[in-house]
N, C-alpha and C positions, 0 to 999 in steps of 0.2 A: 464541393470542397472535400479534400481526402481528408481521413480520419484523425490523423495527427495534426492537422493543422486546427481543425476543430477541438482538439485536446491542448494545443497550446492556448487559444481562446477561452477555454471557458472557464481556469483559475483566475483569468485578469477581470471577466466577467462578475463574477463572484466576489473578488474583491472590490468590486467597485458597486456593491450591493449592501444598502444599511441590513442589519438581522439581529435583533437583542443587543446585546454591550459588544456588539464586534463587525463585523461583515458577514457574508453570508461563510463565504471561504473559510474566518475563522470553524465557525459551528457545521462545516461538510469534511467529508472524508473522501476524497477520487480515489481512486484504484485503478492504474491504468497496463497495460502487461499482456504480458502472450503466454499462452500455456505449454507449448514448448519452445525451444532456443533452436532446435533444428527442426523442422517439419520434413525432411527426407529420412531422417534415422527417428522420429517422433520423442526425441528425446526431450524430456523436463527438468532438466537439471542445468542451473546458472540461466535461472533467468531472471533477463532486466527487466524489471517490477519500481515505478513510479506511483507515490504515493502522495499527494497533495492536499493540503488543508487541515488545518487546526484541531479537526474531530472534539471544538468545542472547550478545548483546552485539556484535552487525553492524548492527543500525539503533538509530541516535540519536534521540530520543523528545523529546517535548513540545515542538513546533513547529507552527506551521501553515505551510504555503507556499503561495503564490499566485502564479503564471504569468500574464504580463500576456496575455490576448484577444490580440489581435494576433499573438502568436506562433505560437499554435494545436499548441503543443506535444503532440503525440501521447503517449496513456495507452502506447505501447509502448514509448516513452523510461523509465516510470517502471517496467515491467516489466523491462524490461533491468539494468535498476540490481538489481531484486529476486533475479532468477536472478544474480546477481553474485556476490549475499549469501548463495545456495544453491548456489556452488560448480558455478557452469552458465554458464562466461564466453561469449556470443553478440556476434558483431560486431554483431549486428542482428535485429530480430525486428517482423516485420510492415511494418507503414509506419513502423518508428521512423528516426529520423533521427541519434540520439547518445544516448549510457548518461545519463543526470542526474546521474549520482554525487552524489547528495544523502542517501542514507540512513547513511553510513559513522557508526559506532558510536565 
């Protein structure tokens, strides 16, 4: 079975898992993503990043968000935010530039 079809499985998986006062899915965090958006020019910039799961009640759910091009917001903005949520507060990590505080529950 290819990789994404076992990534669409395994949130329904999870939710369909008792785990404390939720599912398992509530209380997991997925991450699921490529590290770059072109692998010919190896570029890292605009890329689609799938994040799945409750993180317990620290990330807020059913949203898409979209970063306008231009910005060129670095994937390590969005990891910053996540180690936040993991109790792993970084000024910075890699080339990020600033937390996104975007997943807050």
């Amino acid at each position: 079975m290819a990789i994404m079809q076992r990534c669409c499985l395994l949130p329904g998986s999870h939710e369909k898992t008792p785990d404390s006062e939720g599912s398992l899915l509530d209380n997991s965090t997925i991450l699921y993503g490529s590290g770059m958006s072109d692998g010919n020019g190896h570029n890292h910039h605009n890329l689609p990043t799938l994040i799945v799961g409750g993180g317990a009640g620290s990330i807020k759910g059913n949203r898409h968000l979209v970063y306008p091009r231009e910005q060129e917001t670095p994937i390590t903005n969005l990891f910053l935010d996540l180690l936040e949520k993991f109790d792993i507060p970084l000024e910075s990590f890699g080339d990020s530039t600033r937390n996104l505080n975007v997943l807050a529950g």
